[in-house]
C-alpha positions as CSV (number, residue, x, y, z in Angstrom):
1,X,-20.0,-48.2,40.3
2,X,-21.0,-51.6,39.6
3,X,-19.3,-52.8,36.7
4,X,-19.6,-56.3,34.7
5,X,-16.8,-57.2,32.8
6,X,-17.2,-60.2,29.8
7,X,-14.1,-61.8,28.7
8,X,-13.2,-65.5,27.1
9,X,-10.4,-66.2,29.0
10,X,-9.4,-64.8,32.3
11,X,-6.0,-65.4,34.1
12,X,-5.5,-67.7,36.3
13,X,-7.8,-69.5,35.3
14,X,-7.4,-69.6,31.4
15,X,-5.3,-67.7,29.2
16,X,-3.8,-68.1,25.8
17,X,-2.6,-64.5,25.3
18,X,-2.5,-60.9,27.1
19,X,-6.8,-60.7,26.7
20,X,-6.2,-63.1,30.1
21,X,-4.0,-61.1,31.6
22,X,-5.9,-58.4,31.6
23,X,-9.4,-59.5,32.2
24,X,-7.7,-61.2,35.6
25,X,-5.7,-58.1,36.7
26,X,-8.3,-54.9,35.7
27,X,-11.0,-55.9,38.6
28,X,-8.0,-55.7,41.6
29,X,-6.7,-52.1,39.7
30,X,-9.9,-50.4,39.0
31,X,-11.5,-51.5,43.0
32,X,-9.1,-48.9,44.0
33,X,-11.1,-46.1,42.4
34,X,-14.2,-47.2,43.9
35,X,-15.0,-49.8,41.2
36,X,-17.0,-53.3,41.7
37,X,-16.0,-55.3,38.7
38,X,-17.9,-58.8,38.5
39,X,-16.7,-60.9,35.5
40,X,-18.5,-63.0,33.0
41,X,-16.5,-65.6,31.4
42,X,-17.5,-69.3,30.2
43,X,-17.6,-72.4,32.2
44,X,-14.7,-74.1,30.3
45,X,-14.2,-77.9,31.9
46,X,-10.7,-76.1,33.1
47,X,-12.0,-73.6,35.1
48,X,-14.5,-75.1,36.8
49,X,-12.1,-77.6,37.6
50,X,-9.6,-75.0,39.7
51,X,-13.2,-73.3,41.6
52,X,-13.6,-74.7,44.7
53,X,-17.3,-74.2,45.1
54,X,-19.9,-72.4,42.6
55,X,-23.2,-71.6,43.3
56,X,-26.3,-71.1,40.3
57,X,-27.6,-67.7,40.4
58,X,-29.7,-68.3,37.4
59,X,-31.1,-71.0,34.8
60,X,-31.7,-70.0,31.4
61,X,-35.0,-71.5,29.7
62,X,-32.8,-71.8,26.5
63,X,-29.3,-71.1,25.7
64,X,-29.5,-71.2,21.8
65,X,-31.2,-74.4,21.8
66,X,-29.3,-75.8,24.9
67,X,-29.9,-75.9,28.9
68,X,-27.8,-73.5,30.3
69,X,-26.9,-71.3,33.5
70,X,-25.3,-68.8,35.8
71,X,-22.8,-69.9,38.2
72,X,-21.2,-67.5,40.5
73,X,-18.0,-68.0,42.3
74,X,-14.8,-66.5,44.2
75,X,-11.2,-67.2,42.9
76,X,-7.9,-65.4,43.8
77,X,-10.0,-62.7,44.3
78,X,-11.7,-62.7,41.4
79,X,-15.6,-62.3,41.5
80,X,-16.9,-64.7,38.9
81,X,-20.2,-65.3,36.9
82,X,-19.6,-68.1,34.6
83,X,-21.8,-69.3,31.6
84,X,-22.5,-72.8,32.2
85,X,-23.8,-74.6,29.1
86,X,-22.1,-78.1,28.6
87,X,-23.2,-78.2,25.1
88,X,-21.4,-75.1,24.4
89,X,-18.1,-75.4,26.4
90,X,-17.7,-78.5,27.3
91,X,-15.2,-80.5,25.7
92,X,-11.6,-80.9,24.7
93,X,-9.2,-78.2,22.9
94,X,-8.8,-74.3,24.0
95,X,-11.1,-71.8,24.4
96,X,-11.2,-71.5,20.4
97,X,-9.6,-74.1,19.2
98,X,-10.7,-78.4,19.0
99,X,-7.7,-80.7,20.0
100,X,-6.6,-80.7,16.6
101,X,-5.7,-77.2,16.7
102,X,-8.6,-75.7,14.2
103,X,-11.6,-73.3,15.5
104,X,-14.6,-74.9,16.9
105,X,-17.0,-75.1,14.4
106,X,-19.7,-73.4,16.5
107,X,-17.8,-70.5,17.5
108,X,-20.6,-67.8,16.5
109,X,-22.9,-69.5,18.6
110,X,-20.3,-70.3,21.7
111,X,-19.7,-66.5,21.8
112,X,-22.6,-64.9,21.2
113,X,-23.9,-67.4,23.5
114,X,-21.7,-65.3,26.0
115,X,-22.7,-61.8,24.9
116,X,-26.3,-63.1,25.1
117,X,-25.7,-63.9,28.6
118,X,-24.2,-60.9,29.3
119,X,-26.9,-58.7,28.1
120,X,-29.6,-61.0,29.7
121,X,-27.6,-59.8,33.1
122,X,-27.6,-55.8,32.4
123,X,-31.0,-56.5,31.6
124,X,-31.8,-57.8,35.5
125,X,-31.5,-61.2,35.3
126,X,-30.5,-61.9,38.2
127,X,-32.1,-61.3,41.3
128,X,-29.9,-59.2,43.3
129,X,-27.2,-57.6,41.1
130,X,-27.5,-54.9,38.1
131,X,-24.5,-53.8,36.6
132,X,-24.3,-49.8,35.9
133,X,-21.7,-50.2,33.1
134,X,-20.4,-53.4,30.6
135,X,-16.9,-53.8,29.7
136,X,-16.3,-56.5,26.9
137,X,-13.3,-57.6,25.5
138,X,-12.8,-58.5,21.9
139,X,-14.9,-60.2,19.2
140,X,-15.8,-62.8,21.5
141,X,-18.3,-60.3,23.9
142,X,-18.4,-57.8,21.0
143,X,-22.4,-58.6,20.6
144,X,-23.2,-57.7,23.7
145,X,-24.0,-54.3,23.0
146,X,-26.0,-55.3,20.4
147,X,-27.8,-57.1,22.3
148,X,-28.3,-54.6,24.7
149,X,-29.4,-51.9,21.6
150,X,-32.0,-54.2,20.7
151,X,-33.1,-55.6,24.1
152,X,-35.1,-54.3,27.3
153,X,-32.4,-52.1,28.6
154,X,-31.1,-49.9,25.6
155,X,-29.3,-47.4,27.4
156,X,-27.0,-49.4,29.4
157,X,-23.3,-48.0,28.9
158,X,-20.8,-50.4,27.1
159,X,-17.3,-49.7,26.9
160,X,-15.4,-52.2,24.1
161,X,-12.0,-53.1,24.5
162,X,-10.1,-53.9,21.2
163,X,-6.7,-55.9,22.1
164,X,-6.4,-56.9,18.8
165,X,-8.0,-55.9,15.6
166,X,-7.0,-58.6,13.3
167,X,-9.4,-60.6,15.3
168,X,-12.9,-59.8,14.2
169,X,-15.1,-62.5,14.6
170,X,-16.6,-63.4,11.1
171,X,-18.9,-65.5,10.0
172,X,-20.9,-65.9,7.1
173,X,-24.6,-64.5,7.1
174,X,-26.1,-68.0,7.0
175,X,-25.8,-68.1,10.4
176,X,-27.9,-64.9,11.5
177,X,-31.1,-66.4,12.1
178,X,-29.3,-68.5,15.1
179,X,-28.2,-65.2,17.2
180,X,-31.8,-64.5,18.5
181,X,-31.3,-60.7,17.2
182,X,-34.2,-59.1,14.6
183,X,-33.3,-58.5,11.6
184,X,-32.9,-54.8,11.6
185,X,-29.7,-56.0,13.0
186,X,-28.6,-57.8,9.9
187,X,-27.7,-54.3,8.4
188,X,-24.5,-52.2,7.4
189,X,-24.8,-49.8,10.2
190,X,-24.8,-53.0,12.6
191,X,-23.6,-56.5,11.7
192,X,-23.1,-57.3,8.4
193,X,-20.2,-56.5,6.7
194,X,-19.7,-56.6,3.3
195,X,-22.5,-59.9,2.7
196,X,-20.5,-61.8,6.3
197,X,-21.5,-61.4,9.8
198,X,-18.7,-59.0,11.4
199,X,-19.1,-59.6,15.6
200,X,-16.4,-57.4,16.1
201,X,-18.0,-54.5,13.9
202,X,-21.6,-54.7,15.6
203,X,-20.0,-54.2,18.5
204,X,-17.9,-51.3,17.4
205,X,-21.1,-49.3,16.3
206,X,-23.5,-49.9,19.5
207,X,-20.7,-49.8,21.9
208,X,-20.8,-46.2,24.3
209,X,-16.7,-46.1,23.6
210,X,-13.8,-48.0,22.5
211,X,-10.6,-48.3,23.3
212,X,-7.7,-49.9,22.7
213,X,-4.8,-51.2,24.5
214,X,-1.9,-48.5,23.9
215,X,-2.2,-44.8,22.5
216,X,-0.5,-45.6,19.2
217,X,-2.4,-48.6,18.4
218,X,-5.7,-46.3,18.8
219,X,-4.1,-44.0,16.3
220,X,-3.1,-46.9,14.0
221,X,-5.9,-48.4,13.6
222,X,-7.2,-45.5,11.9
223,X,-4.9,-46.4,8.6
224,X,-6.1,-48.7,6.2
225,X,-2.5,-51.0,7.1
226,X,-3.1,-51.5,10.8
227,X,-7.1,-51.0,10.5
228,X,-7.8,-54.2,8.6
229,X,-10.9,-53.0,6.5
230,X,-12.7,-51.7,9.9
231,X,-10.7,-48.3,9.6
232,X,-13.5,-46.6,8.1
233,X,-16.5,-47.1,10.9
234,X,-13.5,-46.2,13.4
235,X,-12.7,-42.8,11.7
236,X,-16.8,-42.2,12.0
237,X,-16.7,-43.0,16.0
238,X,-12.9,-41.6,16.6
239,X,-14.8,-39.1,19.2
240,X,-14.9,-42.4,20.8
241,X,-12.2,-43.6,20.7
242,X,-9.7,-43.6,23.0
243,X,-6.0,-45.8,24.0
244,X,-5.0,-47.0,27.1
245,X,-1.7,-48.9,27.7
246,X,-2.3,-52.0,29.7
247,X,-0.5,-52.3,32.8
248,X,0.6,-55.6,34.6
249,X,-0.3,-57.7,38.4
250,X,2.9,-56.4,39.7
251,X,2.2,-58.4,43.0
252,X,2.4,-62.5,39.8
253,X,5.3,-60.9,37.9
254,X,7.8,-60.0,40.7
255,X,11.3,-60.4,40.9
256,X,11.6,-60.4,44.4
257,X,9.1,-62.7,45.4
258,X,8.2,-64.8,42.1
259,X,8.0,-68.3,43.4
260,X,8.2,-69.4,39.7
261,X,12.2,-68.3,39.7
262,X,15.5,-70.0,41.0
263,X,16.6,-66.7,42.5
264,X,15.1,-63.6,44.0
265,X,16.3,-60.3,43.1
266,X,15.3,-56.6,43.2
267,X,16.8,-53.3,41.3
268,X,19.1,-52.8,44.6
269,X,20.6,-56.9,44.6
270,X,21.0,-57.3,40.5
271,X,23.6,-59.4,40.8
272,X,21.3,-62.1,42.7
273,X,19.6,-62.0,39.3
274,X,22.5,-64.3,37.5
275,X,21.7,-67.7,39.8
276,X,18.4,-68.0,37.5
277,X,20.4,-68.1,34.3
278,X,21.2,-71.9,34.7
279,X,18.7,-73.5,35.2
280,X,17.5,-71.6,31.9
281,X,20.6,-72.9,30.0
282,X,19.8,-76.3,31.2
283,X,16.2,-75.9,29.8
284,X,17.5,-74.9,26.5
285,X,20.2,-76.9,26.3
286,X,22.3,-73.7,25.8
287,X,25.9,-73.4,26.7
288,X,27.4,-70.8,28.7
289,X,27.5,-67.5,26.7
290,X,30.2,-65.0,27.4
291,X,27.7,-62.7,25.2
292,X,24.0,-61.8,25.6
293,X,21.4,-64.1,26.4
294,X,18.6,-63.4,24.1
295,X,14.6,-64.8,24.6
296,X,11.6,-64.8,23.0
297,X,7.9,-65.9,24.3
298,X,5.8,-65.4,21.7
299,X,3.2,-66.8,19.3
300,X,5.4,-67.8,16.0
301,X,3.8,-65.9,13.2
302,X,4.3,-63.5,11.1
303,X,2.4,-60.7,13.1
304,X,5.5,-61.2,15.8
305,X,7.7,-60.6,13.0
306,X,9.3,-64.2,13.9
307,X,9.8,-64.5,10.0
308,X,12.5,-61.4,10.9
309,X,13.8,-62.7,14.2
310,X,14.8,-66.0,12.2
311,X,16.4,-64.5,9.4
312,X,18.8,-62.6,11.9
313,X,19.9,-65.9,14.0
314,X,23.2,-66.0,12.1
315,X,23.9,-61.9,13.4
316,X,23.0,-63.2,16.6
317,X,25.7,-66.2,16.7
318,X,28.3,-64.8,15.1
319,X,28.6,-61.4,17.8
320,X,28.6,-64.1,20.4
321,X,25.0,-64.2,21.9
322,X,22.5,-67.3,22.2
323,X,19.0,-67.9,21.9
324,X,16.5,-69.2,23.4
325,X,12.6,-69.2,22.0
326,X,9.2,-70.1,23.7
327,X,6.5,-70.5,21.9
328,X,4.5,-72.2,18.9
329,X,2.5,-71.4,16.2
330,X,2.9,-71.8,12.1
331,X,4.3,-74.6,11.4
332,X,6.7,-73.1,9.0
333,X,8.0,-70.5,11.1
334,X,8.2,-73.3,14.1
335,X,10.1,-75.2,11.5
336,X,12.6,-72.6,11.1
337,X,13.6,-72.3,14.4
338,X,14.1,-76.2,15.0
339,X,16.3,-75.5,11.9
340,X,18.2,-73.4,13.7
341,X,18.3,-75.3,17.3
342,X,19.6,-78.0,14.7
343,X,22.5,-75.4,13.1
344,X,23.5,-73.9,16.2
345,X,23.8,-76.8,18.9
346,X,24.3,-74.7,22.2
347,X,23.6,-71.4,20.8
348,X,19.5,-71.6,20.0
349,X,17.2,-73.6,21.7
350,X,13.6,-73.9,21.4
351,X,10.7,-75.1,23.5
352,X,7.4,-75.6,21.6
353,X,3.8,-74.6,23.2
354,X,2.8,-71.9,26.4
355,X,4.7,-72.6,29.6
356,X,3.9,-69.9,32.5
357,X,6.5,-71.2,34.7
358,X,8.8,-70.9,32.2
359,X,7.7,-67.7,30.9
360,X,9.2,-66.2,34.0
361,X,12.2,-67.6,34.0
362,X,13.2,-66.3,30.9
363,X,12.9,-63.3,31.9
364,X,14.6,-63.3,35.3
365,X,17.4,-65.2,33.8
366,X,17.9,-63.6,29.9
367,X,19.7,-60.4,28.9
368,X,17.3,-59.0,26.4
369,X,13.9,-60.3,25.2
370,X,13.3,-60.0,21.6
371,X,10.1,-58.2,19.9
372,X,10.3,-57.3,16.5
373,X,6.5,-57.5,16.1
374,X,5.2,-56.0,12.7
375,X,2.4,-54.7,14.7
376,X,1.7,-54.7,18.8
377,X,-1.5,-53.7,20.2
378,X,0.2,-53.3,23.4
379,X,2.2,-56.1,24.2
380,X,3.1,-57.4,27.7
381,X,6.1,-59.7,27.6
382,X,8.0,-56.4,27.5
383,X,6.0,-54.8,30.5
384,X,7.5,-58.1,32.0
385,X,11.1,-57.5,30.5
386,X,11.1,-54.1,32.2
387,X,10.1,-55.4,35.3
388,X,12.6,-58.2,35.4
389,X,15.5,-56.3,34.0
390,X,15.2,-58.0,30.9
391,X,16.1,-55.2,28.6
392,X,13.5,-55.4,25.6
393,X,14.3,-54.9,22.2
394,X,11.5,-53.2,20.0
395,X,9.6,-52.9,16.9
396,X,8.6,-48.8,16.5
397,X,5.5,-49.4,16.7
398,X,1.8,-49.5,18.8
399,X,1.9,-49.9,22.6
400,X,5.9,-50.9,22.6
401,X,6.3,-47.6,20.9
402,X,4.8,-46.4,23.9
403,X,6.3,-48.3,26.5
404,X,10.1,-48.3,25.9
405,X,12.3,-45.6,25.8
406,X,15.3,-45.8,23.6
407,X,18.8,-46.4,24.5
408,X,20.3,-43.6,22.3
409,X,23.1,-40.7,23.6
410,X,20.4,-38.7,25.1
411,X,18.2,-40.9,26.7
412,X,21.3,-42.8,28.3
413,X,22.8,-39.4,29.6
414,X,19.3,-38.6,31.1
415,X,19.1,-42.3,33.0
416,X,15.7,-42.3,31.1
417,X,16.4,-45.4,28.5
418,X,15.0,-48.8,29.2
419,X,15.4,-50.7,26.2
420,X,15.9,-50.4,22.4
421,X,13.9,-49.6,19.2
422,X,14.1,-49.7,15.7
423,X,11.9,-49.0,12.6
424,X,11.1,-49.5,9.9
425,X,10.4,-53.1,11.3
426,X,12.6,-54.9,8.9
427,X,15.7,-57.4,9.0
428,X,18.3,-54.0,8.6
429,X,17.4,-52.0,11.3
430,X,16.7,-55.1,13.5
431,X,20.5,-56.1,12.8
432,X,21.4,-52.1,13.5
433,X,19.3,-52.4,17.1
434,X,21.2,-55.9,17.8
435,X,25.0,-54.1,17.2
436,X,23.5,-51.3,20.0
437,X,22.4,-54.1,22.5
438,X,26.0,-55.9,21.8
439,X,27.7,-52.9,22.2
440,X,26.5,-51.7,25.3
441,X,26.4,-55.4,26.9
442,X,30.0,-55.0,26.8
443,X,30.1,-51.8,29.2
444,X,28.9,-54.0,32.2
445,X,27.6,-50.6,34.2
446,X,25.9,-49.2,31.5
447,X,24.1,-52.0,30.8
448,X,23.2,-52.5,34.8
449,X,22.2,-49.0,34.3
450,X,19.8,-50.2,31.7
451,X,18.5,-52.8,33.8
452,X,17.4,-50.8,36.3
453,X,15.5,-48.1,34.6
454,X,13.6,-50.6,33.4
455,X,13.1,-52.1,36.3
456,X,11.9,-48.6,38.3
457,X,9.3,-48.1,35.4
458,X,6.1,-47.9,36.5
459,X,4.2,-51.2,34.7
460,X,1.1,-51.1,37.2
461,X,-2.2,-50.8,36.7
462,X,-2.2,-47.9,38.7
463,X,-2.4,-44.7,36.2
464,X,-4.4,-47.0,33.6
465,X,-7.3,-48.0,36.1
466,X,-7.9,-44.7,36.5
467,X,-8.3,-43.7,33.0
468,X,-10.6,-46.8,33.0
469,X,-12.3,-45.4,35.8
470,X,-12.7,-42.4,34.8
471,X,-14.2,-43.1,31.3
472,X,-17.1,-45.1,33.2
473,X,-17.7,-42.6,35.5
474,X,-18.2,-40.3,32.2
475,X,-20.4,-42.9,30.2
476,X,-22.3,-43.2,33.9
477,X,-23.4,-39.4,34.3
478,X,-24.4,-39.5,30.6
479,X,-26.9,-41.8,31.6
């Protein structure tokens, strides 16, 4: 199968959250179930800075007004098609954000810009490649099948991948007449929603299937709390719907070869693993805790549940454990966490903004990575946890519901626990999951134990690609 995948951000070459990860790891995991996966992403002024050599495979007459193109390329084995329109994506700031931190103004038309291309290539653009299936990821290629519906090649499968519903591309319906789409489209059984534009939405009605990134997630966003007003259309296309947990690139995120780390170190040599704690107290400016290490890389907002994780800093110092926090985001919530670096000199330390390098060595050198999310899609930075014998310590809820077992009497006397979980997500039954993780960190072998169920877990790809696999092979033969 020939399968094009359309992303905004790909890993290595971009990423602000787990849509990278996964848009950079799926092509490797699905190839081995006879899978061709060519990705579409922009030409951001970062990537094309990190490809050695591009070549144009196509030239647009108009890109929404602008000149634009097709570039294909190779990278860490990656098989690229890039939209290049300078006009679009080139200049300073993220993906989705200017350099002062607030959206692009011309987002709708950035991104549909991308589905548009996307379509134009299932369609036969170019000369020598067709895809049989399209995978998109998010708001930002959620068009795409409705380009598709409405274009030269109708029954082209599309498979939608929802990593996080709160993001659903809105826009107000002044801005239809610049997505090159009739205006049967502007309708409640395709993009509008409620008098706004909904990107997301269109592409959840014209897409072949959905899915999201963990089993519980898929059954959560059929409430009206997790669904975020889209609950409705998804209970109409549940046959549809389907979750399947992300998996990780086991070969980036790997104890015993990370060339990010001080120390290498494998479920059979744990105790190598200390050597990479201090360096990570140096970073933080952390002194040497007899109790747990604790870290966090996360955005700071309210969807983490960082509000909570603040509120139980003074739990956390007084049983003896430390701190340390990547990450940025509201400014209130960063502000309470300086507080804290502030109240608790050598017990919390904070590092502001995305560092991948560091990333890693908090969790080769921590004791527990904290994520008391409100709600999880999947998550990933406890997939890493588990990998690294970080034990993770869990919200109840979507895809770390489903990928952490809990350390209670049973699943500790069965070797099956990996981590701990509490609900209702909350500042009391966090503080009741902390007195667990203190407890047992005090029974050294237990907590080794810990570590290295975890670490055993399976986190690949492996199982999920061939779900993935599978479901085009299905959409495929219906066609």
């Amino acid at each position: 199968m020939q399968v094009l995948s359309v992303a905004s951000e790909v890993y290595p070459l971009i990423k602000t959250g787990g849509l990278a990860d996964v848009a950079g790891a799926l092509p490797e995991a699905v190839a081995a179930h006879g899978v061709t996966m060519r990705t579409l992403m922009p030409a951001y002024p970062a990537v094309l800075a990190k490809l050695a050599e591009t070549q144009e495979v196509h030239v647009f007459d108009t890109l929404f007004g602008h000149p634009g193109r097709i570039l294909s390329a190779r990278h860490h084995g990656l098989d690229l098609l890039l939209v290049d329109c300078p006009a679009l994506f080139d200049r300073p700031g993220g993906p989705y954000l200017d350099a002062s931190g607030k959206d692009h103004p011309d987002n709708f038309r950035r991104f549909a810009a991308l589905s548009l291309a996307a379509a134009l290539i299932a369609e036969g653009c170019l000369k020598d490649w067709v895809p049989d299936l399209v995978h998109v990821h998010d708001w930002q290629a959620a068009l795409t099948p409705v380009y598709l519906r409405f274009g030269r090649r109708p029954e082209t499968p599309v498979v939608l991948t929802i990593h996080n519903i709160a993001f659903q591309g809105q826009f107000s319906a002044d801005i239809f007449q610049e997505l090159a789409l009739p205006w049967a489209a502007l309708h409640m059984d395709w993009i509008e929603y409620y008098g706004h534009l909904g990107f997301l939405k269109g592409g959840m009605r014209a897409a072949d299937a959905i899915t999201t990134v963990s089993p519980s997630y898929a059954e959560e966003i059929l409430t009206p709390e997790f669904g975020l007003g889209l609950e409705g259309l998804l209970a109409a296309r549940q046959n549809a719907l389907s979750g399947i947990v992300n998996g990780i690139d086991t070969e980036v995120w790997n104890p015993a070869t990370d060339p990010m780390i001080a120390a290498h170190y494998d479920a059979a040599r744990l105790e190598a693993r200390r050597a990479n704690r201090k360096p990570l107290l140096d970073r933080f400016k952390l002194d040497a805790p007899e109790g747990p290490l604790f870290c966090v890389i996360s955005r700071l907002t309210l969807q983490k549940g960082m509000d909570i994780l603040a509120a139980v800093i003074p739990d956390i110092i007084a049983q003896g454990g430390s701190l340390a926090v990547l990450g940025s985001g509201d400014a209130e919530l960063e502000a309470l966490f300086e507080e804290a670096a502030l109240a608790y000199p050598g017990r919390v330390g904070l590092v502001k903004g995305y560092d991948e390098p560091l990333s890693h060595q908090l969790q080769a050198g921590a004791d527990a990575i904290l994520i008391p999310s409100r709600f999880e899609p999947c998550g990933l930075t406890q997939l890493y946890g588990l990998r690294y014998g970080c034990v993770p310590i869990v919200a109840r809820t979507g895809g770390l519901a489903d990928t952490i077992i809990d350390a209670n009497e049973a699943a500790m006397l069965a070797q099956a626990a990996t981590g701990f979980l509490f609900s209702p997500v909350g500042e009391d039954a966090f503080k009741q999951a902390l007195k667990r993780a203190f407890k047992l960190f005090n029974e050294p072998r237990l907590w080794a134990r810990l570590q290295v169920q975890g670490m055993k877990t399976d986190v690949s790809w492996d199982a999920s690609a061939g779900r993935y696999a599978a479901l085009y092979s299905q959409l495929c033969a219906k066609g």
